[in-house]
PDB file of N, CA, C and O in Angstrom:
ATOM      1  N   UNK A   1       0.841  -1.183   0.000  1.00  0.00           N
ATOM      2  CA  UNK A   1       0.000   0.000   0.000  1.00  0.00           C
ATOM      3  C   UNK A   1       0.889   1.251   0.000  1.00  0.00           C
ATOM      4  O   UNK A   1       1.823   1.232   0.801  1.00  0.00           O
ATOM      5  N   UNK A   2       0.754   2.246  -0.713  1.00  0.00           N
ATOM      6  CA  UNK A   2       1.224   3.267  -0.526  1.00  0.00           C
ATOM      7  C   UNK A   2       0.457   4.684  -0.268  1.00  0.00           C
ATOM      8  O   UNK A   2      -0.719   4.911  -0.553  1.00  0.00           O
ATOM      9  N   UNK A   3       1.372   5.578   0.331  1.00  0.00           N
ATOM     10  CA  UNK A   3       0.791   6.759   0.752  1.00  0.00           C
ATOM     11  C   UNK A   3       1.626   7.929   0.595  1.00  0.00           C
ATOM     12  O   UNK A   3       2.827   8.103   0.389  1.00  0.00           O
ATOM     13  N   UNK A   4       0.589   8.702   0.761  1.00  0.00           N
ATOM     14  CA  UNK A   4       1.226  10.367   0.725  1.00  0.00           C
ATOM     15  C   UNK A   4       1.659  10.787   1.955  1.00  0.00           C
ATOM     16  O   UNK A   4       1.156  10.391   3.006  1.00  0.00           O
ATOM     17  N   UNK A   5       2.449  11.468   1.892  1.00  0.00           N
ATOM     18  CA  UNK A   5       3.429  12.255   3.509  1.00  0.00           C
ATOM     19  C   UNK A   5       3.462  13.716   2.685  1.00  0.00           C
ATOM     20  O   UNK A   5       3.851  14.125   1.591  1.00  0.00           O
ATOM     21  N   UNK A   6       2.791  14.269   3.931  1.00  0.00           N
ATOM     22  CA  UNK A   6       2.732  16.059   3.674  1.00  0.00           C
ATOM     23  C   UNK A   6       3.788  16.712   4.398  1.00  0.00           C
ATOM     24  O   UNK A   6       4.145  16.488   5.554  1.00  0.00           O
ATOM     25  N   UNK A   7       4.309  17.667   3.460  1.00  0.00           N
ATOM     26  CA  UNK A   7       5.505  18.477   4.249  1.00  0.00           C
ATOM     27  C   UNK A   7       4.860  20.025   4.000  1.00  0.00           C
ATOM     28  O   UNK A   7       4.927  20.457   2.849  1.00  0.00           O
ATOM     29  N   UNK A   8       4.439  20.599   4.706  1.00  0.00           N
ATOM     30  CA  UNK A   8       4.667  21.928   4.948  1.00  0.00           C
ATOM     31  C   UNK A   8       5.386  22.834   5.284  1.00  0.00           C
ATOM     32  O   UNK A   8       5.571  23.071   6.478  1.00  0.00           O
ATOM     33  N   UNK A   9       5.936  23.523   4.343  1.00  0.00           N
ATOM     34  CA  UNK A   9       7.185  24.482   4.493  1.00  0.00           C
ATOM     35  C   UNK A   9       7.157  25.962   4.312  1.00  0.00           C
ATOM     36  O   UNK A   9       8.151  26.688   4.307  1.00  0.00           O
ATOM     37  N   UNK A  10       5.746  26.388   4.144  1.00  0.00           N
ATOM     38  CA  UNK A  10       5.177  27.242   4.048  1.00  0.00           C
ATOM     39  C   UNK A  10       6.035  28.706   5.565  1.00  0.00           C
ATOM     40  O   UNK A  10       6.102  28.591   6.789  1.00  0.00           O
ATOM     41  N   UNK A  11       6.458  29.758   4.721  1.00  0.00           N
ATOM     42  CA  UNK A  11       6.896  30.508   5.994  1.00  0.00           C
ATOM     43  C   UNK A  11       8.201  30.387   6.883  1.00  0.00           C
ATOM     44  O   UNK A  11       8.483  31.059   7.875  1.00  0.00           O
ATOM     45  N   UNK A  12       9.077  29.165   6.172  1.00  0.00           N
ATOM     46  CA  UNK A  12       9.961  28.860   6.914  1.00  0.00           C
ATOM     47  C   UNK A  12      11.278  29.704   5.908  1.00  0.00           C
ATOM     48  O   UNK A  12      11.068  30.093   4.759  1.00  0.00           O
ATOM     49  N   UNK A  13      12.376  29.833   6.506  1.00  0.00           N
ATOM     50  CA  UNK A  13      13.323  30.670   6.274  1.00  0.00           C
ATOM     51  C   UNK A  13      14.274  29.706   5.193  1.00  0.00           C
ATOM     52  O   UNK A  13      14.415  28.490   5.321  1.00  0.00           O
ATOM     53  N   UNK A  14      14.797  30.420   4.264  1.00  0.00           N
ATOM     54  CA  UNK A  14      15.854  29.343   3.390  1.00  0.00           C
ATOM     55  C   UNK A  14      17.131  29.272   4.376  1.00  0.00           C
ATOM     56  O   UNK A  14      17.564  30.337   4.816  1.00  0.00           O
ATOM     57  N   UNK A  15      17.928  27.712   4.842  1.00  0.00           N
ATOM     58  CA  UNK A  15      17.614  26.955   4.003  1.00  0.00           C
ATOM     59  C   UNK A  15      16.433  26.062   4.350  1.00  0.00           C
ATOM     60  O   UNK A  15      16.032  25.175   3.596  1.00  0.00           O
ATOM     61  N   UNK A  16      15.836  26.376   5.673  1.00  0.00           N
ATOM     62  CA  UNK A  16      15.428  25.325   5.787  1.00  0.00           C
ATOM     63  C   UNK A  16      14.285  24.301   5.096  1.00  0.00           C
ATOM     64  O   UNK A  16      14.406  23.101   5.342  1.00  0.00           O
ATOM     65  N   UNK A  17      13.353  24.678   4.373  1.00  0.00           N
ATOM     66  CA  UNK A  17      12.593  24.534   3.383  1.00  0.00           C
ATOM     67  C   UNK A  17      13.626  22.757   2.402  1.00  0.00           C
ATOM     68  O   UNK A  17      13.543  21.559   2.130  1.00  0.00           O
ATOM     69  N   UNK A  18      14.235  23.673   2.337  1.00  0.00           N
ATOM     70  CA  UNK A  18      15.714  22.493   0.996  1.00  0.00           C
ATOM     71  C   UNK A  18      15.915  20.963   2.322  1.00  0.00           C
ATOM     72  O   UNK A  18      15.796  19.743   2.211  1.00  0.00           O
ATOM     73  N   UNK A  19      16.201  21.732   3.272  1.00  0.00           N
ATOM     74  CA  UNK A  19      17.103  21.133   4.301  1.00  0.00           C
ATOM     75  C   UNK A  19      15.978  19.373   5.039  1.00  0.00           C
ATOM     76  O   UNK A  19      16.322  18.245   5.394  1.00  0.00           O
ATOM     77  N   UNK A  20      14.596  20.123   4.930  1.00  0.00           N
ATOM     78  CA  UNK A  20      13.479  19.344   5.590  1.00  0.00           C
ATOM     79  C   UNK A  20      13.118  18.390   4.101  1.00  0.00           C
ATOM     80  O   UNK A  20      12.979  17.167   4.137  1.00  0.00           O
ATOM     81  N   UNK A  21      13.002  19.224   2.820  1.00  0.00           N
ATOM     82  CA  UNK A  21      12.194  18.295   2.071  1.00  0.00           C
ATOM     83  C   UNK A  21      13.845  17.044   2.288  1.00  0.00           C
ATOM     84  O   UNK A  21      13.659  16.088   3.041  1.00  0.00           O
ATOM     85  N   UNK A  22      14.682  17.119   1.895  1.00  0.00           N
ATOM     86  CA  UNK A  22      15.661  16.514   1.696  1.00  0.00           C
ATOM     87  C   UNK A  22      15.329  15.405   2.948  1.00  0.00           C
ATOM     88  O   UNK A  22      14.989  14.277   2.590  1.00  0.00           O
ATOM     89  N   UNK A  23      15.410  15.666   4.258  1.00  0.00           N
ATOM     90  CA  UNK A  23      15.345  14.727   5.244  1.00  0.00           C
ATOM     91  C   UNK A  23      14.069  14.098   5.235  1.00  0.00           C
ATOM     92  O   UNK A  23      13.788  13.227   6.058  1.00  0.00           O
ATOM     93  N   UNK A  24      13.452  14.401   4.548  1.00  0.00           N
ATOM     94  CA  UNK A  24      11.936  13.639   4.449  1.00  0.00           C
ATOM     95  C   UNK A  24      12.243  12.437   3.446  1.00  0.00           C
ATOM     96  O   UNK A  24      11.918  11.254   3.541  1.00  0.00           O
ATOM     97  N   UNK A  25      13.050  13.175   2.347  1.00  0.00           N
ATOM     98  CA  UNK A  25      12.888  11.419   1.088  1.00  0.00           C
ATOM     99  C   UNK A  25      14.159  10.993   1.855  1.00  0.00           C
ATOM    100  O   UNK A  25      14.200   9.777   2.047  1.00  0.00           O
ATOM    101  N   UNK A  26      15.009  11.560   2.249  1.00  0.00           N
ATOM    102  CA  UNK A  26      15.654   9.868   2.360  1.00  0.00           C
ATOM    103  C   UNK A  26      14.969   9.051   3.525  1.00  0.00           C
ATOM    104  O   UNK A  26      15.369   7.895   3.661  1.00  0.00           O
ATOM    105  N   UNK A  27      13.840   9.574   4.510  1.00  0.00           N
ATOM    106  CA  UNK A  27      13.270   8.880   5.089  1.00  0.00           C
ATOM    107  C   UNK A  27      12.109   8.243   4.534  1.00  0.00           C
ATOM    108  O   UNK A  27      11.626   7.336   5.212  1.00  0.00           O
ATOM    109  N   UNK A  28      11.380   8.624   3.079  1.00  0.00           N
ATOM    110  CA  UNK A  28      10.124   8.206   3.161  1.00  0.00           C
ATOM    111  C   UNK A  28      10.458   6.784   2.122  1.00  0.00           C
ATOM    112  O   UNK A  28      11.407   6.778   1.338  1.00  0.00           O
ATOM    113  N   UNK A  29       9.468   5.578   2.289  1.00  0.00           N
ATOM    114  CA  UNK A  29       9.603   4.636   1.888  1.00  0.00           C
ATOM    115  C   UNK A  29       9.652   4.680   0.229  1.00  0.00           C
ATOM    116  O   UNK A  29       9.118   5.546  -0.465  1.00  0.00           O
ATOM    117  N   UNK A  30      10.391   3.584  -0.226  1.00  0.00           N
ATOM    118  CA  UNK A  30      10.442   3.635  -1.552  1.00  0.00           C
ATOM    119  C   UNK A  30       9.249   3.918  -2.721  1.00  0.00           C
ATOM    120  O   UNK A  30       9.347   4.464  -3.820  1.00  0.00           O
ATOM    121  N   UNK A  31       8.313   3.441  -2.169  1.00  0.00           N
ATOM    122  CA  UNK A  31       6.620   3.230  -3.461  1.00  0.00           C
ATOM    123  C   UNK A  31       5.990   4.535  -2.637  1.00  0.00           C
ATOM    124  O   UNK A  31       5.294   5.137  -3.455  1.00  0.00           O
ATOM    125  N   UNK A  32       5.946   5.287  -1.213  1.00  0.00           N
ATOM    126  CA  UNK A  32       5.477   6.395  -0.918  1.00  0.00           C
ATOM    127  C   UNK A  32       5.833   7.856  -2.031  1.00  0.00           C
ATOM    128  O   UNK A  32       6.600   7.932  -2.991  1.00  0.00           O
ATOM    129  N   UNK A  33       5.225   8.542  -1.620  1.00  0.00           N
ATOM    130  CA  UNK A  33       5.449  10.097  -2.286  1.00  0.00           C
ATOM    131  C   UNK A  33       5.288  11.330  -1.416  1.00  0.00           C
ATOM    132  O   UNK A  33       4.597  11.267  -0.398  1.00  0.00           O
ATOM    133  N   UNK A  34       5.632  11.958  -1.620  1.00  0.00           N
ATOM    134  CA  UNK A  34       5.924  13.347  -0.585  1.00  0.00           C
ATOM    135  C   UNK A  34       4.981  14.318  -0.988  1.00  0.00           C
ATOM    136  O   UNK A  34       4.978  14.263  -2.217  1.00  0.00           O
ATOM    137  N   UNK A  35       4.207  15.148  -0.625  1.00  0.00           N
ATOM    138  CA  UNK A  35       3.195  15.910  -1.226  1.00  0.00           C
ATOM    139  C   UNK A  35       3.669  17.624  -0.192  1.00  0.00           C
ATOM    140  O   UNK A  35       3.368  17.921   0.964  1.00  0.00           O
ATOM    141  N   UNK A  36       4.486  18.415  -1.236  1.00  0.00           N
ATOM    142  CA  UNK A  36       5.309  19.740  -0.457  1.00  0.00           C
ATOM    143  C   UNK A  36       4.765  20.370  -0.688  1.00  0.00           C
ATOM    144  O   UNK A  36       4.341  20.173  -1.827  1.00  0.00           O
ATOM    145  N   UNK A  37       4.265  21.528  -0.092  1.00  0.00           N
ATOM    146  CA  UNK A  37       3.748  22.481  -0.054  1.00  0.00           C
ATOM    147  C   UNK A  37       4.242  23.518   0.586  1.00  0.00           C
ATOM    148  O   UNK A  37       4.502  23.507   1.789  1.00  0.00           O
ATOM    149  N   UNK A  38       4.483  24.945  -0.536  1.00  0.00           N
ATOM    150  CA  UNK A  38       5.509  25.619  -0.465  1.00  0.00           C
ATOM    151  C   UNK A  38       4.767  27.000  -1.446  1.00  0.00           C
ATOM    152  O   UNK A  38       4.134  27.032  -2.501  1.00  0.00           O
ATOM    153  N   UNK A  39       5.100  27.744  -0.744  1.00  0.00           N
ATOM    154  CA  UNK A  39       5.420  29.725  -1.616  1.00  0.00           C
ATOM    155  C   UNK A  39       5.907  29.975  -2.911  1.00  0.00           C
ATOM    156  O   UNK A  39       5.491  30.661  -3.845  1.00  0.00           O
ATOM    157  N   UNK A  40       7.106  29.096  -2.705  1.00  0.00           N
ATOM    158  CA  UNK A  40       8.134  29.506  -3.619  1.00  0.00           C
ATOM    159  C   UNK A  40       8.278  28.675  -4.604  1.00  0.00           C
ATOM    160  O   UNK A  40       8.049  27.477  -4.437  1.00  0.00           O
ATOM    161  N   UNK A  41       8.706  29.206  -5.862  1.00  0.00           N
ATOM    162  CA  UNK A  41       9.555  28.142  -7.043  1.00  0.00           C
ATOM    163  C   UNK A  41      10.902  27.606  -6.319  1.00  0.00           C
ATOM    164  O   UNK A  41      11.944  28.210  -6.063  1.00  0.00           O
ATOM    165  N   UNK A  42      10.525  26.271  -6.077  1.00  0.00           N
ATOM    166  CA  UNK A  42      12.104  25.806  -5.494  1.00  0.00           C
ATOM    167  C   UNK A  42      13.229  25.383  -6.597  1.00  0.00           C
ATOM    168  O   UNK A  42      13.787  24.314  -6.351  1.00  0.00           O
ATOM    169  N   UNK A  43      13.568  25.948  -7.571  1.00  0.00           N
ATOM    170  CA  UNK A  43      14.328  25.593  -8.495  1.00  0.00           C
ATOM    171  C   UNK A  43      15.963  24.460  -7.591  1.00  0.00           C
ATOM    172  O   UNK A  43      16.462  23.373  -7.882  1.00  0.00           O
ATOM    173  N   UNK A  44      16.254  25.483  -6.494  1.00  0.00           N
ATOM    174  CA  UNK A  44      17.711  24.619  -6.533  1.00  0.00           C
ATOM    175  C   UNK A  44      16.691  23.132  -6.102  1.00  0.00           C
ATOM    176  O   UNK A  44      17.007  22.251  -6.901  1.00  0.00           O
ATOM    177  N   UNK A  45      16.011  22.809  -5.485  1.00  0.00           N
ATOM    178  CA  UNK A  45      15.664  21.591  -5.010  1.00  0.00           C
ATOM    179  C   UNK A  45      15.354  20.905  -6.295  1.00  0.00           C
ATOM    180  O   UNK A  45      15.792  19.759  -6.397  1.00  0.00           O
ATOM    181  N   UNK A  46      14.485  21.538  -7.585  1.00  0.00           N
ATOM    182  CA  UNK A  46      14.491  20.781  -8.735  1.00  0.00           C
ATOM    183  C   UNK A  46      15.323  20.551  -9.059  1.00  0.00           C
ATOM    184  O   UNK A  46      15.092  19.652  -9.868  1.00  0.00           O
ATOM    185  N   UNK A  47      16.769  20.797  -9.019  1.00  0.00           N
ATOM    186  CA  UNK A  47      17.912  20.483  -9.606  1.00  0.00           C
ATOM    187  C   UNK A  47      18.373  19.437  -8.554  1.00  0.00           C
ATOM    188  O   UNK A  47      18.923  18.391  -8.897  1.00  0.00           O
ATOM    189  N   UNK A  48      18.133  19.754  -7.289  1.00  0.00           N
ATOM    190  CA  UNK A  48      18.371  17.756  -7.080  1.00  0.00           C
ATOM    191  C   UNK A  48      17.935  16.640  -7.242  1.00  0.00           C
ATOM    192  O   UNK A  48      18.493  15.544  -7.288  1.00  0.00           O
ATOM    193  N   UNK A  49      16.581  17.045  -7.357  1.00  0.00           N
ATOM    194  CA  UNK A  49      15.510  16.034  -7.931  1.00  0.00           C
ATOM    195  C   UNK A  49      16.107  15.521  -9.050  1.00  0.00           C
ATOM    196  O   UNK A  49      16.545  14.380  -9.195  1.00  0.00           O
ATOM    197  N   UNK A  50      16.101  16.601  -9.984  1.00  0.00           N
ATOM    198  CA  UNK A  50      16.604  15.919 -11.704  1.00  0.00           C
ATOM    199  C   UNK A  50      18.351  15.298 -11.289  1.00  0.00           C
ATOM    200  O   UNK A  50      18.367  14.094 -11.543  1.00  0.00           O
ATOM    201  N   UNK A  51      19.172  15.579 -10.971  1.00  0.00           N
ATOM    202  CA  UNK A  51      19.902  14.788 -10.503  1.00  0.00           C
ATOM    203  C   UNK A  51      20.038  13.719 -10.041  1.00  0.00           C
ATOM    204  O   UNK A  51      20.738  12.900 -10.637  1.00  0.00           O
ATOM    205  N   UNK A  52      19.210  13.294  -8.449  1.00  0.00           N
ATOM    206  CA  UNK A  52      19.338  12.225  -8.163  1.00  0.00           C
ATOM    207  C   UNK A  52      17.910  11.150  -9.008  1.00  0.00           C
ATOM    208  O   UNK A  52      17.514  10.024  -8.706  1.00  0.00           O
ATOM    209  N   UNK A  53      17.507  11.984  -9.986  1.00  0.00           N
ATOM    210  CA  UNK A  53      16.452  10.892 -10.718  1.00  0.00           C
ATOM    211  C   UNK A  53      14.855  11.196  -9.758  1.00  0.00           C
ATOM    212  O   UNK A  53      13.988  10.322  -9.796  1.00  0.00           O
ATOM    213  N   UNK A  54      14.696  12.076  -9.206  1.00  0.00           N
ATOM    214  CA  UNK A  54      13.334  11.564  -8.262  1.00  0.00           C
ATOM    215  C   UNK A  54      12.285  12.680  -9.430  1.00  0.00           C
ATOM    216  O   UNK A  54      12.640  13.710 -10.003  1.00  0.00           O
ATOM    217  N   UNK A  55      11.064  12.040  -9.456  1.00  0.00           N
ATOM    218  CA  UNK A  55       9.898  12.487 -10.322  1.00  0.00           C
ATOM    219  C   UNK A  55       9.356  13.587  -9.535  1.00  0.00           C
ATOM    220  O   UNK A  55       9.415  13.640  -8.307  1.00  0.00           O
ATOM    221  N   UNK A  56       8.802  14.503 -10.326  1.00  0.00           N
ATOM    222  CA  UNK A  56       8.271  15.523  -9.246  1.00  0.00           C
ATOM    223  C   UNK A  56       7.260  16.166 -10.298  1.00  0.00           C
ATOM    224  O   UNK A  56       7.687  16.351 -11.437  1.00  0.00           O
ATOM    225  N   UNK A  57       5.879  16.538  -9.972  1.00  0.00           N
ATOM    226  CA  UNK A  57       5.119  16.900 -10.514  1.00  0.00           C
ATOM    227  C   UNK A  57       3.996  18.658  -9.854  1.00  0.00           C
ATOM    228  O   UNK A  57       2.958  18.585  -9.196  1.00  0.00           O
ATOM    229  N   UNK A  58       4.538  19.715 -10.226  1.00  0.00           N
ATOM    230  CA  UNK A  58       4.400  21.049  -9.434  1.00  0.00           C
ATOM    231  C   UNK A  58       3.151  21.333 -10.031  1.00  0.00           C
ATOM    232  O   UNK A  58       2.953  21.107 -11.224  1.00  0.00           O
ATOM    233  N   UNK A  59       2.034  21.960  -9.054  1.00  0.00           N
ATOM    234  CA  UNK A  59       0.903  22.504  -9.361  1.00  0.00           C
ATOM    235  C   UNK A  59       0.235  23.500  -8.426  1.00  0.00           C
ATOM    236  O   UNK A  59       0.483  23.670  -7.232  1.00  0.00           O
ATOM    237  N   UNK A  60      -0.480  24.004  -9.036  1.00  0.00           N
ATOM    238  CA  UNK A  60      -1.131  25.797  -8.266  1.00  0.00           C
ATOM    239  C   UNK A  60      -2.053  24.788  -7.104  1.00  0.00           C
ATOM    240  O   UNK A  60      -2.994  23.996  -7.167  1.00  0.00           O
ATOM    241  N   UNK A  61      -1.114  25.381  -6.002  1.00  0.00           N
ATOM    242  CA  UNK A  61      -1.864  24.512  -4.514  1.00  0.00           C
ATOM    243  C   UNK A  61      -3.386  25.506  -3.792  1.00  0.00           C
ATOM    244  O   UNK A  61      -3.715  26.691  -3.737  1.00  0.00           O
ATOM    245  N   UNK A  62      -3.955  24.183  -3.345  1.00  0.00           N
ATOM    246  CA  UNK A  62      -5.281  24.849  -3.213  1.00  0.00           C
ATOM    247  C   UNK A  62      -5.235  26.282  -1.171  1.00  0.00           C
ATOM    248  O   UNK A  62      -5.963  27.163  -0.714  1.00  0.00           O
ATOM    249  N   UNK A  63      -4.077  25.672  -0.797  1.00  0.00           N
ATOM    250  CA  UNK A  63      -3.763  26.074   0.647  1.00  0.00           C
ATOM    251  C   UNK A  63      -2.620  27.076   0.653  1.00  0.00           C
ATOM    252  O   UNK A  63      -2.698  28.145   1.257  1.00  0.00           O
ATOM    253  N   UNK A  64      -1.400  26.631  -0.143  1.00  0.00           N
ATOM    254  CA  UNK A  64      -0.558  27.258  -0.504  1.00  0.00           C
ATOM    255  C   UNK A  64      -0.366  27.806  -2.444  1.00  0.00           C
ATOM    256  O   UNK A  64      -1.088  27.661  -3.431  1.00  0.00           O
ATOM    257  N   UNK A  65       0.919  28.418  -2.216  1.00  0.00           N
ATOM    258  CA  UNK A  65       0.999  28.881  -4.105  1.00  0.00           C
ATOM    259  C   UNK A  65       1.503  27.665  -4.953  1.00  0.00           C
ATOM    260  O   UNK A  65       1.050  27.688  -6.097  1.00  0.00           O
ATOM    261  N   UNK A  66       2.360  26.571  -4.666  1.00  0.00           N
ATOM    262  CA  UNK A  66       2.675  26.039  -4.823  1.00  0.00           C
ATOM    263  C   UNK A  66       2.416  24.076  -4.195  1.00  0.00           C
ATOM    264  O   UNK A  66       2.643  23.750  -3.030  1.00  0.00           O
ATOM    265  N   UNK A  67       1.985  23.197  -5.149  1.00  0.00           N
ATOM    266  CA  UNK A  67       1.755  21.946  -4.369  1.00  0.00           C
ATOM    267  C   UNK A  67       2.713  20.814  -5.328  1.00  0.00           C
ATOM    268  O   UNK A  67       2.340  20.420  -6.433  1.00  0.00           O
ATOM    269  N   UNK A  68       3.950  20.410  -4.697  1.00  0.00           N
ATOM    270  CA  UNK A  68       4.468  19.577  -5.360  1.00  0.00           C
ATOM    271  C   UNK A  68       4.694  17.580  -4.554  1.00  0.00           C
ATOM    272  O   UNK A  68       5.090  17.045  -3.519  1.00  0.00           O
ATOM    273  N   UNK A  69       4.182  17.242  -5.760  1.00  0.00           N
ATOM    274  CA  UNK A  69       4.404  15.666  -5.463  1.00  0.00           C
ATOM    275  C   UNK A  69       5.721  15.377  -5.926  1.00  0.00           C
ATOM    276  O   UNK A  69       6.028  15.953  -6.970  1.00  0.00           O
ATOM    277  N   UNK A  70       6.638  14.575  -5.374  1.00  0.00           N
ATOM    278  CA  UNK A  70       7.337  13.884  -5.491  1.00  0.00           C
ATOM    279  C   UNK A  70       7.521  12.004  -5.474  1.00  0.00           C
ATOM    280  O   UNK A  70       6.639  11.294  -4.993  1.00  0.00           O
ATOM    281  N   UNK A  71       8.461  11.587  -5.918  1.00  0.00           N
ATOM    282  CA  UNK A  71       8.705  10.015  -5.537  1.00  0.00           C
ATOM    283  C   UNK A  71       9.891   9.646  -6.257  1.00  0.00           C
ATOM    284  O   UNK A  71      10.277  10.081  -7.342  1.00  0.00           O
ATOM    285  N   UNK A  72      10.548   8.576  -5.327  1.00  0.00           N
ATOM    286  CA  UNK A  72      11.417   8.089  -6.075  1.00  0.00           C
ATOM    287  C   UNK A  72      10.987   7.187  -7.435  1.00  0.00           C
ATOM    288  O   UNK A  72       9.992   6.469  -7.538  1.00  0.00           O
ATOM    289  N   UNK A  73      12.097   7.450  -8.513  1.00  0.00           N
ATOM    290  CA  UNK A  73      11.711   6.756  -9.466  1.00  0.00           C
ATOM    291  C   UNK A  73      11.433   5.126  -9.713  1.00  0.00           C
ATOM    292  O   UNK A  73      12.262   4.484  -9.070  1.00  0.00           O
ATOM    293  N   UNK A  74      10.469   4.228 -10.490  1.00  0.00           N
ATOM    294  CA  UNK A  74      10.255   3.279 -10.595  1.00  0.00           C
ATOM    295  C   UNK A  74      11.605   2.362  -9.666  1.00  0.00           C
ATOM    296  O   UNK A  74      12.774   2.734  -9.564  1.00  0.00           O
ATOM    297  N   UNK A  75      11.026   1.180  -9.117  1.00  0.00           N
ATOM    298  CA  UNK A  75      12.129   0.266  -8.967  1.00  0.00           C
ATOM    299  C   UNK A  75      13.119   0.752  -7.954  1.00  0.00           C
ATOM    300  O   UNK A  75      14.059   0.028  -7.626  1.00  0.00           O
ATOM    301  N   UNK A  76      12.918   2.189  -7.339  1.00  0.00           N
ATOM    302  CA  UNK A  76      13.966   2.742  -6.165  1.00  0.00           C
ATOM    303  C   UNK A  76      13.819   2.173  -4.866  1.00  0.00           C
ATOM    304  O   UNK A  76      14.557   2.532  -3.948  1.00  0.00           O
TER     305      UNK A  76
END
């Protein structure tokens, strides 16, 4: 079974925003996904994403400006 894990980062100071989503995937289980919710365009964090391979899909959040899903890729 898999599930969503919400991170709210809404209001928090850089870095910490980078610093929390980061400690969340290497904790969240492989077939889970992270559902961030955030202000800002996090570009440097997309650039680790596309680096270490993790999928991420950004959309106009209904709570915040920003609602992004993440997961590690197939087979991780």
């Amino acid at each position: 079974m898999t599930r969503t894990v919400e991170l709210d980062v809404r209001g928090l100071e850089p870095p910490e925003p980078l610093e929390r989503v980061l400690a969340a995937l290497e904790a969240l289980p492989a077939r889970d996904s992270l559902l961030l919710k955030i202000d800002c365009r996090p570009v440097p964090l997309y650039r680790i994403l596309d680096r270490d391979g993790y999928l991420y899909d950004e959309r106009p959040g209904s709570e915040s400006l920003y609602e992004i899903t993440i997961r590690a890729p197939d087979g991780a």
